[in-house]
C-alpha positions in Angstrom: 135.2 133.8 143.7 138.4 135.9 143.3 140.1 133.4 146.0 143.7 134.8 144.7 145.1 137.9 146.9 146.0 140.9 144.5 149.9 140.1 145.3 149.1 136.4 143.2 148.7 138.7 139.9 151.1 141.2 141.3 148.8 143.6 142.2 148.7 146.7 144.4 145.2 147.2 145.6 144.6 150.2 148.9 141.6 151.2 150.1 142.8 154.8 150.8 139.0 155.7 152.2 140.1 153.7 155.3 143.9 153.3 154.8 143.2 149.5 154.4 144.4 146.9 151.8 141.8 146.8 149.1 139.6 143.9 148.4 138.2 142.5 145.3 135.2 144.3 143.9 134.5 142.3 141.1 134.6 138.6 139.7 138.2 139.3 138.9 140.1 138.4 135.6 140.8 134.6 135.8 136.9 134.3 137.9 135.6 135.3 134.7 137.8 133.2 132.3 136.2 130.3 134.5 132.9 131.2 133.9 133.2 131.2 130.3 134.9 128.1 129.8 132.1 126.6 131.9 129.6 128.6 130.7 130.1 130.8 127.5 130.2 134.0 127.3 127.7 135.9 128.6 126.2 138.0 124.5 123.8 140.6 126.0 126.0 142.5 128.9 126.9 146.5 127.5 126.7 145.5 123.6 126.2 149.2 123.5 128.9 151.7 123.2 130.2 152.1 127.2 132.3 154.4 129.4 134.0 152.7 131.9 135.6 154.9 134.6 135.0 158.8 134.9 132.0 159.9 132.7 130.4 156.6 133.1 127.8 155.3 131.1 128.2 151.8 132.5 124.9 151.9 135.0 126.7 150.3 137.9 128.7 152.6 140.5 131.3 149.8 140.4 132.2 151.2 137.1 132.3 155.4 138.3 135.5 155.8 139.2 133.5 159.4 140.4 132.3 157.0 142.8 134.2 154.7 143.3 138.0 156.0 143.9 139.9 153.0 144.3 139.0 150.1 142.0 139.8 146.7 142.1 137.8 144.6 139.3 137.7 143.3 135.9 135.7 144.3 133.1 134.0 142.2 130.8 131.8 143.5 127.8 130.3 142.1 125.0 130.0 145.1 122.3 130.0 148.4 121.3 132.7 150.9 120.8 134.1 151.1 124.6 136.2 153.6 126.8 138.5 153.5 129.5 138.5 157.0 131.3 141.1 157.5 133.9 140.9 161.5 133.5 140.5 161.8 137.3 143.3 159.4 138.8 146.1 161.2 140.9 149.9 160.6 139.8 149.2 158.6 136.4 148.2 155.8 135.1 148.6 152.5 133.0 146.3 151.8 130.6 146.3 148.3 128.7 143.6 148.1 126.2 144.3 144.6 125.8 142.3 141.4 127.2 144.4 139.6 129.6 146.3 142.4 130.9 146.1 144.8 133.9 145.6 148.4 133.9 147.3 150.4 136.9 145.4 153.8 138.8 143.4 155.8 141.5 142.9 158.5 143.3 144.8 160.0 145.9 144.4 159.7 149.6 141.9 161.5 151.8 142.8 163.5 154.9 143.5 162.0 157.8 140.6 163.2 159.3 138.4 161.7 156.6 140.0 158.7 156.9 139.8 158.6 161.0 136.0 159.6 160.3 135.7 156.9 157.9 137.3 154.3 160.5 134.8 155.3 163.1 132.1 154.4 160.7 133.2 151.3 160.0 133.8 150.5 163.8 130.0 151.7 164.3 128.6 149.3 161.4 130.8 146.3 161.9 132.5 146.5 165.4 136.2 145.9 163.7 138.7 148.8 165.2 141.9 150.5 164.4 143.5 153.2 165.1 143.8 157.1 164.5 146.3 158.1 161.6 147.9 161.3 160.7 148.3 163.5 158.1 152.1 162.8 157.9 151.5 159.3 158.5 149.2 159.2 155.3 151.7 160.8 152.9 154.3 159.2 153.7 152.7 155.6 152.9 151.0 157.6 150.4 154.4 158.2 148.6 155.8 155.0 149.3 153.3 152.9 147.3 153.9 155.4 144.7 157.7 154.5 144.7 156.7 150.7 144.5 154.0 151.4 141.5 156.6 153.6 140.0 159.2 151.1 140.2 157.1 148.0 138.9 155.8 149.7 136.3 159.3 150.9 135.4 160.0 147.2 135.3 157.2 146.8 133.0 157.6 149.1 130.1 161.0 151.0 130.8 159.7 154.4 131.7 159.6 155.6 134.8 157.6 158.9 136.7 154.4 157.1 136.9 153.4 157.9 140.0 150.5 155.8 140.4 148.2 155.0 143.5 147.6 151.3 142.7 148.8 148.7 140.6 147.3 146.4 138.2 144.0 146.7 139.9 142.1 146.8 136.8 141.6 143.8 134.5 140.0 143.6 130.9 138.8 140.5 130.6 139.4 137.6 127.8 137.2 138.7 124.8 136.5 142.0 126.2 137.3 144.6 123.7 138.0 148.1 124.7 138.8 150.8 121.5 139.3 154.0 123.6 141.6 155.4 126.4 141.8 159.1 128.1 144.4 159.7 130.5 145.2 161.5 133.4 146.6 164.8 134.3 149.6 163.3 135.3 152.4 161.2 133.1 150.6 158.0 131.7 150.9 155.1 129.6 148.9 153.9 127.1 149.2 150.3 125.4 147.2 150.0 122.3 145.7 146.6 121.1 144.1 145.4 117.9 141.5 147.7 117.3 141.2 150.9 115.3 142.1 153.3 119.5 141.1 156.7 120.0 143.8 157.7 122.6 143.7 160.8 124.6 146.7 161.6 126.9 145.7 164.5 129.2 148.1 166.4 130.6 152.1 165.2 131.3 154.1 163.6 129.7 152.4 160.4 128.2 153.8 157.3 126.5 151.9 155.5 123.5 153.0 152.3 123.3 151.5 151.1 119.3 150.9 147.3 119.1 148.4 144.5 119.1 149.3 142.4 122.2 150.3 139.3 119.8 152.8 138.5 122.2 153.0 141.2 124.5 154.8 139.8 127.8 157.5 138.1 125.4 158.0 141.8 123.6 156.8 140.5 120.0 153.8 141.8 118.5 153.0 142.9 114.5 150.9 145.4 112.9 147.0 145.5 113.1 146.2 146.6 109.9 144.1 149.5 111.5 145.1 153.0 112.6 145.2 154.7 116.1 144.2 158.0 116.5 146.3 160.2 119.3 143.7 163.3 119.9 146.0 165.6 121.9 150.1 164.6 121.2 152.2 167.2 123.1 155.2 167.4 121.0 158.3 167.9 123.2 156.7 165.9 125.8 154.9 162.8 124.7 156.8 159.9 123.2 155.0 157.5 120.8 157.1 154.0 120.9 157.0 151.7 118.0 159.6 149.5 119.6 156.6 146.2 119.8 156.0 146.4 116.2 158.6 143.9 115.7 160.7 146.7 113.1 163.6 145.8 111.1 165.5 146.5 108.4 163.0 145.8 105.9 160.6 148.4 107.7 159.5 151.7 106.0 157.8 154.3 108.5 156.5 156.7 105.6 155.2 160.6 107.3 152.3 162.2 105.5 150.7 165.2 107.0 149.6 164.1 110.5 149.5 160.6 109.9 152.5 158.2 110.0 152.3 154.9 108.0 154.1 151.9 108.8 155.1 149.0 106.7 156.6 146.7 108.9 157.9 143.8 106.7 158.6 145.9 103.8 156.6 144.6 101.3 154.7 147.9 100.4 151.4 147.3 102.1 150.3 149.6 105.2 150.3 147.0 108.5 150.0 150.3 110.9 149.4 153.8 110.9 148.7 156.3 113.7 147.2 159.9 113.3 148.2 162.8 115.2 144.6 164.8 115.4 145.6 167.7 116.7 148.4 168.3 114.5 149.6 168.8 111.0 152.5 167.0 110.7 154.0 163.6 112.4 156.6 164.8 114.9 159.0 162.3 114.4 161.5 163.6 116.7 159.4 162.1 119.6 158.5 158.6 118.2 160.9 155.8 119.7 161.0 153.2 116.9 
C-alpha cells in the first residue's frame, strides 16, 4: 500500500524525531479510495462522535497527535459528529475539512541531543547509521521547510505566514466527513466543507475560508444551506473569506447580531450563514467577500 512517495501528492512529510523524511503511517488517501471501490466502505469504523488529533478519542495512538508528533496518514470514518484538533502543532496549520483534500501540520523539532539519542536507538534496534546533528544544524532545516510549507501554501490559498512543519500530510478520505476544526496557537487556515462546522481558531491570526468544496481546486463552490459556527473570531486579526461562494452582483450578505446571512443568487432564500459565538455583532470589517 501507499506505493506513492509524499512528493507524488505534493506532500512534505519529516520525521523530526530522527531528522529523517517521514514515511507513510497509514493506508493513505488514494489506498483507501481503492479499497472502497473494490470493497465498499467499511459502515462500523468510529460511527461515534471522534477526536482526531490532540484530545483524542480515536483509540489508536496513530490518531494522538500527543503521541504521535509528526503524522502522515489519512483518515477515514464512518459517523458521528467528528473533530480535527491541531491545538498543539508548532507554526500553524492547514485544515481542510473536506474529503479529498490534504490538511498541512506538526510539531516542532526536538533538540539535537534528542534527536542524536534517538539516532542511536534506531542504530541499536536496526543497525542503519547516521550521523550526529546540531542544534544550528536543526534550525536552520527547521526553518527552511517552514519557508517551503509557507510558500506552497501561499500558492494554495493566497495568504502567507503559515509557518508550518509539514505539508499536506494529512488526508480525509472520500466519504469521510469531519464537522469540527480547532487550530493552533500560531496563524492557521481553516476550509469549511458542507456540513453545519464548529471552527475554533486558537491563537494568531487565522483565516476562515466558508465553502462547500463543490469545486474547490477550480475556485467555484456555492452555499451549503447550513451555518458555520466561529467560537473565538479575533476581530482585528482574523479574516473570514467569502471569496469561494461564487458572489456576484445578485448576492445579499445581510448582518444580524452575530450571525451573517448570505444569499448568494439573490433570490431571497438563506444558502449560507456563519455565527460569530463569541461576539455580538458580525465584524464586517474583516470578512473578504
Amino acid at each position: 500500500m501507499s506505493y506513492w512517495s509524499p512528493s507524488e501528492t505534493g506532500g512534505i512529510l519529516i520525521n523530526w524525531d530522527l531528522l529523517f523524511f517521514g514515511n507513510a503511517q497509514t493506508p493513505m488517501l488514494h489506498d483507501i479510495l481503492t479499497i472502497q471501490q473494490k470493497y465498499g466502505a467499511d459502515e462500523t469504523t468510529r460511527t461515534g462522535d471522534t477526536v482526531y488529533g490532540y484530545n483524542s478519542t480515536a483509540d489508536r495512538d496513530v490518531f494522538d497527535f500527543s503521541q504521535n508528533n509528526y503524522p502522515g496518514l489519512a483518515i477515514y470514518d464512518a459517523g458521528g459528529e467528528d473533530t480535527l484538533d491541531f491545538s498543539g502543532f508548532f507554526g500553524g496549520s492547514v485544515i481542510n475539512l473536506n474529503d479529498g483534500q490534504f490538511s498541512s501540520g506538526g510539531e516542532g523539532a526536538p533538540s539535537a541531543a534528542e534527536i542524536n539519542a534517538n539516532r542511536v536507538e534506531l542504530f541499536e534496534t536496526t543497525g542503519l547509521t547516521s550521523g550526529a546533528v546540531t542544534d544550528a544544524s536543526v534550525q536552520a532545516t527547521l526553518a527552511a521547510y517552514q519557508d517551503r510549507a509557507e510558500t506552497a501554501i501561499l500558492n494554495d490559498f493566497g495568504y502567507d505566514g503559515v509557518l508550518a512543519t509539514q505539508y499536506n500530510n494529512i488526508a480525509i478520505a472520500y466519504g469521510t466527513e469531519i464537522e469540527n476544526a480547532v487550530g493552533s496557537d500560531y496563524r492557521d487556515i481553516i476550509v469549511t466543507n458542507e456540513q453545519d462546522n464548529i471552527l475554533t481558531g486558537g491563537l494568531g491570526d487565522d483565516v476562515f475560508i466558508i465553502q462547500d468544496g463543490s469545486n474547490y481546486a477550480a475556485g467555484e463552490s456555492f452555499g451549503n444551506g447550513g451555518n458555520d459556527t466561529i467560537t473565538d473570531f479575533e476581530v482585528g486579526s482574523d479574516v473570514l473569506d467569502l471569496s469561494y461562494l461564487g458572489l456576484g452582483t445578485d448576492s445579499v450578505l445581510d448582518f444580524d447580531g452575530n450571525v451573517l446571512a448570505i444569499d448568494i443568487d439573490g433570490d431571497g432564500a438563506v444558502d449560507q450563514s456563519v455565527t460569530f459565538e463569541n461576539l455580538d455583532f458580525v465584524p464586517v470589517a474583516d470578512i473578504f467577500a
